[in-house]
Rosetta silent file (secondary structure, phi, psi, omega in degrees, C-alpha in Angstrom):
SEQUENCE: XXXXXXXXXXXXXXXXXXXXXXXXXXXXXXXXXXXXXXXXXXXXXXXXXXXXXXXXXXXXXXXXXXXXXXXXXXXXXXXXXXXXXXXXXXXXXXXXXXXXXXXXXXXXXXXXXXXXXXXXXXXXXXXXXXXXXXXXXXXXXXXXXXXXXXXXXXXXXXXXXXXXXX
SCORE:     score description
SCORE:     0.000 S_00000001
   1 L     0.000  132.260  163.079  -21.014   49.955  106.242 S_00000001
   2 L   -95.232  175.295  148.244  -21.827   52.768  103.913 S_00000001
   3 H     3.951  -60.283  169.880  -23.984   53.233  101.413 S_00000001
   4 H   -81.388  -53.502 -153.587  -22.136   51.540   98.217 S_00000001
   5 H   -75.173  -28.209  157.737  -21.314   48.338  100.202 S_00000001
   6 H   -68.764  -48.725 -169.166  -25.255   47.974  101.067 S_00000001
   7 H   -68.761  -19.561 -178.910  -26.025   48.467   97.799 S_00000001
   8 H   -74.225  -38.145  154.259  -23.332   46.543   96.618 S_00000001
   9 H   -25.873  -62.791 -173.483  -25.012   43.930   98.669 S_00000001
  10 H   -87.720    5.656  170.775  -28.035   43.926   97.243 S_00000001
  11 H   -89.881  -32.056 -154.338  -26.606   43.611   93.646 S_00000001
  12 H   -86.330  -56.025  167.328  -24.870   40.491   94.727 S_00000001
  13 L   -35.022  -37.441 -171.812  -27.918   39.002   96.422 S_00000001
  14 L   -74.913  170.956 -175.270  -30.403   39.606   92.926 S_00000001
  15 L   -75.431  164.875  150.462  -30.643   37.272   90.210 S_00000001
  16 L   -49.029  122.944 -172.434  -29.226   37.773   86.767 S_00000001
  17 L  -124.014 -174.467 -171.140  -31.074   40.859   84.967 S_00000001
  18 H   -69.257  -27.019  178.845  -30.905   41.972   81.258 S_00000001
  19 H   -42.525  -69.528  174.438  -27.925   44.018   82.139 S_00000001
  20 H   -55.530  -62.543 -179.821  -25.721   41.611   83.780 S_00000001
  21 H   -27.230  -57.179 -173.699  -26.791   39.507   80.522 S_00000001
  22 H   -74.479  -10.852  159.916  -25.526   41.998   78.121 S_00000001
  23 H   -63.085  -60.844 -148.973  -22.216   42.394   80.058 S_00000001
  24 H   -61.869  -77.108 -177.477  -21.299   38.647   80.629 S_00000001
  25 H   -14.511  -64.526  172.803  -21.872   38.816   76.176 S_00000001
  26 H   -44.987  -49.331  165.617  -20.020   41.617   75.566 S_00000001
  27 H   -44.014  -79.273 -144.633  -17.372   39.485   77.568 S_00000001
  28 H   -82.461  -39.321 -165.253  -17.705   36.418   76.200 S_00000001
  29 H   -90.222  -15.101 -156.483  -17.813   37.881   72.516 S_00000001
  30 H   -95.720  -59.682  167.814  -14.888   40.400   73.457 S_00000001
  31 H   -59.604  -19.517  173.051  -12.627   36.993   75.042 S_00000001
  32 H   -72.599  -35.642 -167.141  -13.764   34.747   71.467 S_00000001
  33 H   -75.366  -84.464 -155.669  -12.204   37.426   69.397 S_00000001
  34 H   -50.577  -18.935 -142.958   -9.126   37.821   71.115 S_00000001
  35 L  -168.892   62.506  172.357   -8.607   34.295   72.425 S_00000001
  36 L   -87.515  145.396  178.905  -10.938   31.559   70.454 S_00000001
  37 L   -34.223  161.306  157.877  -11.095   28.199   71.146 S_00000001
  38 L   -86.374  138.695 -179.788   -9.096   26.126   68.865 S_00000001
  39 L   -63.452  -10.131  173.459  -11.078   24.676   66.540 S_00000001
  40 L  -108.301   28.088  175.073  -10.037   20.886   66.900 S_00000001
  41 H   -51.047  -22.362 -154.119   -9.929   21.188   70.960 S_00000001
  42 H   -97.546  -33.708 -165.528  -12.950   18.848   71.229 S_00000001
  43 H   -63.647  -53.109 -168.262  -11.401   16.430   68.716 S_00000001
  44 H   -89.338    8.771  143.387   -7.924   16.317   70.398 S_00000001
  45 H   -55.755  -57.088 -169.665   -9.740   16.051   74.210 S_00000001
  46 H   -70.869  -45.897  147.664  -11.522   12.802   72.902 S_00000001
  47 H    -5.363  -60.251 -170.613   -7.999   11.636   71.451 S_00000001
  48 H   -80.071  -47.528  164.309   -6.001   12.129   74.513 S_00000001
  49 H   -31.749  -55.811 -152.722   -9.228   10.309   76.670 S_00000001
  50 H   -79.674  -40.597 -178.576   -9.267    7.287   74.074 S_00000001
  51 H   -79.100  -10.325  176.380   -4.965    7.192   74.589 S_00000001
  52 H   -93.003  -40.746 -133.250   -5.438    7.176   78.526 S_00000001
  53 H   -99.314   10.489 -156.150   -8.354    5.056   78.618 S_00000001
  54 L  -115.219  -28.078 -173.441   -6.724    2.566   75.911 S_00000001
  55 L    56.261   48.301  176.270   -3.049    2.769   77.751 S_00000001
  56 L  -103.691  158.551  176.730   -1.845    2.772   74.158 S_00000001
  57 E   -85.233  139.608 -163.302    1.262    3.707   72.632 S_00000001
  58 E  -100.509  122.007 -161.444    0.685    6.758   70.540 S_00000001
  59 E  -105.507  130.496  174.989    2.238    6.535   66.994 S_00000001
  60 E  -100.125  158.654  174.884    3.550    9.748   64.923 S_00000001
  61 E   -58.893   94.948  170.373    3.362   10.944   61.276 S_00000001
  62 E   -97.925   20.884 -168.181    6.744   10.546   60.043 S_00000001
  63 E   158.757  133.651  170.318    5.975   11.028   56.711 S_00000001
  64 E  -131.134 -171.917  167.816    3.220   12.071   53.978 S_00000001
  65 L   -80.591  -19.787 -151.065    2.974   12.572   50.103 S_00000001
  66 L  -143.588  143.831  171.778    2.477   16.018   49.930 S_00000001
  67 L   -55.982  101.392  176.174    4.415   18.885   51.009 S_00000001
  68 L   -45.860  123.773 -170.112    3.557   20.910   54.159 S_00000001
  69 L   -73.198 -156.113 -167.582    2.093   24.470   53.365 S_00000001
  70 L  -103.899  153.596 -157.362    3.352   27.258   55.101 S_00000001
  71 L   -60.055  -22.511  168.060    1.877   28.159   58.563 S_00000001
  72 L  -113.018    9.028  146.289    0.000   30.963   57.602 S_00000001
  73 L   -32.516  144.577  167.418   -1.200   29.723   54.659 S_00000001
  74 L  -116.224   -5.837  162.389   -4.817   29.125   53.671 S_00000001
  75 L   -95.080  174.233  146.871   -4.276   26.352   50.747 S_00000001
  76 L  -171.958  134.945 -178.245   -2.754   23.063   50.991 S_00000001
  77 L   -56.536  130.568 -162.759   -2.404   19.968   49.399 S_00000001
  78 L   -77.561  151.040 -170.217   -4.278   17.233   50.831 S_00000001
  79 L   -71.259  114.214  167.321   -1.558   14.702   51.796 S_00000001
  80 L   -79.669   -6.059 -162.909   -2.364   11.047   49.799 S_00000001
  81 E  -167.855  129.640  179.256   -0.383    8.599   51.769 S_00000001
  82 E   -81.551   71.897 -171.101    0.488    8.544   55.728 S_00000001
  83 E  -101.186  123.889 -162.761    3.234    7.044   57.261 S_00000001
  84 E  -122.429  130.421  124.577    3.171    6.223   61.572 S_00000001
  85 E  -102.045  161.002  157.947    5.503    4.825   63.652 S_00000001
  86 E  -160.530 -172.787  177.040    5.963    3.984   66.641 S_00000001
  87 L   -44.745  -21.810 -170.695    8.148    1.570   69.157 S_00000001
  88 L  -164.580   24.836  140.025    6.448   -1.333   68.125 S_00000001
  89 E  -165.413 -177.690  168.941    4.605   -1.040   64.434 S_00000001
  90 E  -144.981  154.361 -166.828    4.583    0.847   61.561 S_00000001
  91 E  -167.774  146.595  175.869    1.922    1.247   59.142 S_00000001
  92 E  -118.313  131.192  148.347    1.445    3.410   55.575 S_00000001
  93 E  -126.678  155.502 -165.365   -2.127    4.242   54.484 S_00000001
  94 E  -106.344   98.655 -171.213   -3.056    5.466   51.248 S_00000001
  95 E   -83.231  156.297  172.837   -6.596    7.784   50.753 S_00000001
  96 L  -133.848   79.679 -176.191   -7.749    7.411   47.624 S_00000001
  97 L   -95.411  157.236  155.580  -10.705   10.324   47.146 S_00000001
  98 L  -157.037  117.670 -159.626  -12.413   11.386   44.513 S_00000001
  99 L    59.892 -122.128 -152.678  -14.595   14.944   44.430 S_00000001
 100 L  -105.234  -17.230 -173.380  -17.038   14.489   47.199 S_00000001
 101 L   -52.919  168.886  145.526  -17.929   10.836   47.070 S_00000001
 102 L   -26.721  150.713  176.953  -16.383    8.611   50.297 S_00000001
 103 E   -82.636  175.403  178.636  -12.510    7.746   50.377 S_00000001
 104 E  -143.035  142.989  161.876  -11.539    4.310   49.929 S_00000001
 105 E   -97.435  100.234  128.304   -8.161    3.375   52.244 S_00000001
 106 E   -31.106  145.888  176.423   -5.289    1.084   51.483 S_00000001
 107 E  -167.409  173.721  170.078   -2.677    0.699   54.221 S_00000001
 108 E  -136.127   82.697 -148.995    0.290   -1.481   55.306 S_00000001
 109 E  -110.487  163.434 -139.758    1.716   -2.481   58.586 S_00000001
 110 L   -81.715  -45.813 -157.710    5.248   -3.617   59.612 S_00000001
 111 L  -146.594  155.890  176.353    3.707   -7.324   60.212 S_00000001
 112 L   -68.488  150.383 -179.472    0.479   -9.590   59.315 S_00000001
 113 L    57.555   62.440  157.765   -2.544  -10.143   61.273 S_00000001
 114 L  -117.927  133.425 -174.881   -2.516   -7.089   63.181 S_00000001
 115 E   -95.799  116.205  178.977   -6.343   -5.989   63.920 S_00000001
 116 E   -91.947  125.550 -175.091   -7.011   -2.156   62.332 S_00000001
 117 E   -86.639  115.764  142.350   -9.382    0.135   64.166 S_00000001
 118 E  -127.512  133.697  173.026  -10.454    2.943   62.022 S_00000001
 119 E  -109.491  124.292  168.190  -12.801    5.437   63.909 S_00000001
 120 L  -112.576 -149.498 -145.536  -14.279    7.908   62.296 S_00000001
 121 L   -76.448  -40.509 -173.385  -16.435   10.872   63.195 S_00000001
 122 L  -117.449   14.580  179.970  -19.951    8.418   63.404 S_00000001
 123 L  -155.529  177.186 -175.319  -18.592    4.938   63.585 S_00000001
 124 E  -146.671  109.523 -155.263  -15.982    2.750   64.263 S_00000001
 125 E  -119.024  166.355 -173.714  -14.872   -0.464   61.761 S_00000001
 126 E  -137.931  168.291  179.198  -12.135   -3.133   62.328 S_00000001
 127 L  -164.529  167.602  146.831  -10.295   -5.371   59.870 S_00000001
 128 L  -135.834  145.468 -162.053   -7.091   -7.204   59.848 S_00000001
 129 L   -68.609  140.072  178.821   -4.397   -7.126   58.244 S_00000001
 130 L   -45.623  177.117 -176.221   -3.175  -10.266   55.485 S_00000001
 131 L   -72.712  -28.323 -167.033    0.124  -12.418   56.282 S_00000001
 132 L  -111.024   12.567  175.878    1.837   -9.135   54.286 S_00000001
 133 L   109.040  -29.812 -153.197    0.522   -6.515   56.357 S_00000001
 134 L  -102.392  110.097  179.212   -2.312   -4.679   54.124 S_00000001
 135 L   -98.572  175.020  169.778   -5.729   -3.891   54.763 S_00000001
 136 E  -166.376  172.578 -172.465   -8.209   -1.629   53.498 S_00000001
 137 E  -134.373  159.088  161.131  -11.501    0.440   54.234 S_00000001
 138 E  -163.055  166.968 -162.049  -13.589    1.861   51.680 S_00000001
 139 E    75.497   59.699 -172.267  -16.779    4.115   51.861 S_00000001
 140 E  -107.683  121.951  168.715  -14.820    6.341   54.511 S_00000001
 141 L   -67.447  122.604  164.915  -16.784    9.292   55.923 S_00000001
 142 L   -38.507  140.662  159.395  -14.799   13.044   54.977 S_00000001
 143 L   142.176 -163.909  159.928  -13.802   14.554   58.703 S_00000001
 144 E   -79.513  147.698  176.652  -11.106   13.474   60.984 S_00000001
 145 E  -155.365  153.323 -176.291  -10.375   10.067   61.557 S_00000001
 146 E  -131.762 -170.741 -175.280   -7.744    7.792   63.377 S_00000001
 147 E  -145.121  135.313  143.964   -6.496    4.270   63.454 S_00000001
 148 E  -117.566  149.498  179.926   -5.973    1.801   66.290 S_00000001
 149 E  -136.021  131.700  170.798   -3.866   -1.448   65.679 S_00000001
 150 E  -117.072  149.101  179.068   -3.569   -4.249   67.980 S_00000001
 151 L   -87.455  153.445 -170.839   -1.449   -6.797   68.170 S_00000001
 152 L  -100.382   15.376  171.508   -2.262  -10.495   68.202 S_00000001
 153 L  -105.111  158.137 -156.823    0.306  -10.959   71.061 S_00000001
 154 L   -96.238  135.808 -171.418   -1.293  -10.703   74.629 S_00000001
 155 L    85.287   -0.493 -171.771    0.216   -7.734   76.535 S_00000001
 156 L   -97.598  124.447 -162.335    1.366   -5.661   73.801 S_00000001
 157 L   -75.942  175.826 -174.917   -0.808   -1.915   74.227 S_00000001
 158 L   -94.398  157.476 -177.012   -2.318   -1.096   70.820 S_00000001
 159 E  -106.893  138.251 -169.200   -0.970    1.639   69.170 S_00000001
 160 E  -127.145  136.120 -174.882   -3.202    4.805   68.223 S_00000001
 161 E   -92.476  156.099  167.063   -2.478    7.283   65.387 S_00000001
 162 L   -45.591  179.879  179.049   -3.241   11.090   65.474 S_00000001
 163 L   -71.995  126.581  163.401   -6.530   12.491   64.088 S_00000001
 164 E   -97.396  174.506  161.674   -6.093   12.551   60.040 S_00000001
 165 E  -115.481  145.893  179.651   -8.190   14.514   57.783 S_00000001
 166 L  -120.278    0.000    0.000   -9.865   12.824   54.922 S_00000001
């Protein structure tokens, strides 16, 4: 051994000093810039958890009211009305906001008495839908939020929509 490789020794043996601190920072602030988290990662971890741990069929947006903006945009119109499918429902909901106050929700589904899950950021309410399908929520916390709907036949998985924004 020479020289560097004891001392390189004894760097590996010590603790963390201010030095090593201000390195691993510079690092960690150097990797944020270039390469930041995405900002809904934590949202769409607990999503994909809730769709394993739920075995549910996962339903997409096939349709809103409002026009997507363009990808590098920074405005866009918030979208009023939702439309999900999937293999075995369909469902429309309708936000109704107004300024800053809570949303109020309207919705529809393909068939009556199916029981709607909406979770939002600090709770999680159920309803069910009438003999025509329609439910509603109202006093809806701003953030992301999703819907699960179950079926009242035994064996059927429930189907869960992406995160919306309200």
């Amino acid at each position: 051994m020479n020289a560097f490789d004891d001392r390189e020794d004894h760097l590996a043996r010590g603790g963390i000093d201010a030095i090593d601190e201000a390195v691993l920072a510079d690092l960690r602030a150097a990797l944020e810039a270039i390469d930041p988290v995405p900002p809904t990662l934590t949202d769409d971890v607990k999503f994909r958890l809730t769709v394993a741990a739920l075995e549910a069929d996962v339903a997409e947006i096939v349709a809103t009211s409002s026009e997507l903006a363009g990808v590098r945009g920074t405005s866009y119109d918030r979208a009023t009305s939702v439309t999900f499918t999937s293999g075995a429902l369909s469902a429309m909901v309708t936000i109704d906001e107004e300024g800053t106050r809570p949303a109020s929700i309207s919705g529809w589904t393909s068939e009556g008495g199916v029981e709607v899950e909406l979770r939002e950021r600090s709770r999680t309410r159920t309803t069910t839908s009438d003999s025509h399908g329609r439910f509603s929520f109202t006093d809806v916390q701003r953030g992301l939020v999703h819907f699960v709907f179950r079926h009242g036949s035994a064996g059927v998985a429930p189907v869960i929509t992406p995160a919306i924004e309200i």
